[in-house]
N, C-alpha and C positions, 0 to 999 in steps of 0.2 A: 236498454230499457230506460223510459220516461220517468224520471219520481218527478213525485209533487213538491213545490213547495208550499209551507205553512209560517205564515204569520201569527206568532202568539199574541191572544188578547189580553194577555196580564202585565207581559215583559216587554214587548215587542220582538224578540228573539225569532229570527229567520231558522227553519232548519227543515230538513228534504224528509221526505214521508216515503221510508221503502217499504215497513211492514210497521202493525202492531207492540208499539213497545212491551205492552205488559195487557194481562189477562187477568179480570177477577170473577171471583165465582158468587153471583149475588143472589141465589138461591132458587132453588125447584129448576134445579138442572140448569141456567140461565148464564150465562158468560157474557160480561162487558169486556169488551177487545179495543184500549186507550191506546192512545197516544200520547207522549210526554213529552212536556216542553224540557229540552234539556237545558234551557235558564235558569227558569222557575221552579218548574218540575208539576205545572200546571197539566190535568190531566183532562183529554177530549174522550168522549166516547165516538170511537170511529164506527162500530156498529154490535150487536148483540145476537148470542145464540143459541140457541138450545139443541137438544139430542137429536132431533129431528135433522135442525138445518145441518148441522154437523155432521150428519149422514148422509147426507145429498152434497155436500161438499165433499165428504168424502168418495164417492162416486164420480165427481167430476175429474177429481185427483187419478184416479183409477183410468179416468177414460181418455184423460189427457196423455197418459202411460201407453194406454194401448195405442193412442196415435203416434205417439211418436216409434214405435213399435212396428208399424206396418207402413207396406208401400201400397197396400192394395186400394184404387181410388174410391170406389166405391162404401167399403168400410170406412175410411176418414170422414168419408159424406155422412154416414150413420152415425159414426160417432157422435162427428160435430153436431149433426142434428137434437141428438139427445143431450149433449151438451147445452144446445141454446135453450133448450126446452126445460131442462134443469135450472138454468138461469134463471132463465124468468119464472119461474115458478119460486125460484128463491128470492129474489127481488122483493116478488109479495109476502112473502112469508117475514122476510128481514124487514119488510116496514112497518108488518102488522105488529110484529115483538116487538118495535120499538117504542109504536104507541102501545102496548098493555104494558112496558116498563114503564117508561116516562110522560104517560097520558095524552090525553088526543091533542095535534100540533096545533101552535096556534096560527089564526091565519086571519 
């Protein structure tokens, strides 16, 4: 598996990005999902969620389960379908939360 690396903007500190370090609860069901600089300890918001997306991630979890689960071709095709369709349906949803957190991007 690929990690990222990240460049910190406070320290400079290089350090590989495998998962969400830490998780806060910022209210009306809402979760920032950061990342920390392990210099600093400078925190990024890698993205935000609420009950919803968290239910549809949870689904993808589930369905990623079941493919690995079966050999049947046709069912992996289904899966993955509702898989990608999940996706992108979360895509929008995780960008919309992120402008009603932290206000419309600037551009």
């Amino acid at each position: 598996m690929d990690y990222k690396k990240c460049v910190c903007d406070q320290c400079g500190t290089i350090f590989i990005v495998k998962y969400c370090s830490r998780i806060k609860k910022i209210g009306r069901g809402i979760k920032r999902h950061l990342l920390v600089c392990p210099g600093c300890k400078a925190e990024y918001t890698s993205y935000y969620t609420n009950a919803e997306i968290r239910k549809q991630q949870n689904k993808i979890s589930k369905l990623y389960n079941a493919i690995r689960m079966t050999r049947n071709k046709s069912l992996l095709d289904k899966h993955q379908k509702k898989i990608d369709s999940i996706q992108a349906d979360l895509e929008r949803d995780m960008s919309q939360l992120r402008i009603e957190v932290e206000g419309s991007p600037q551009g």
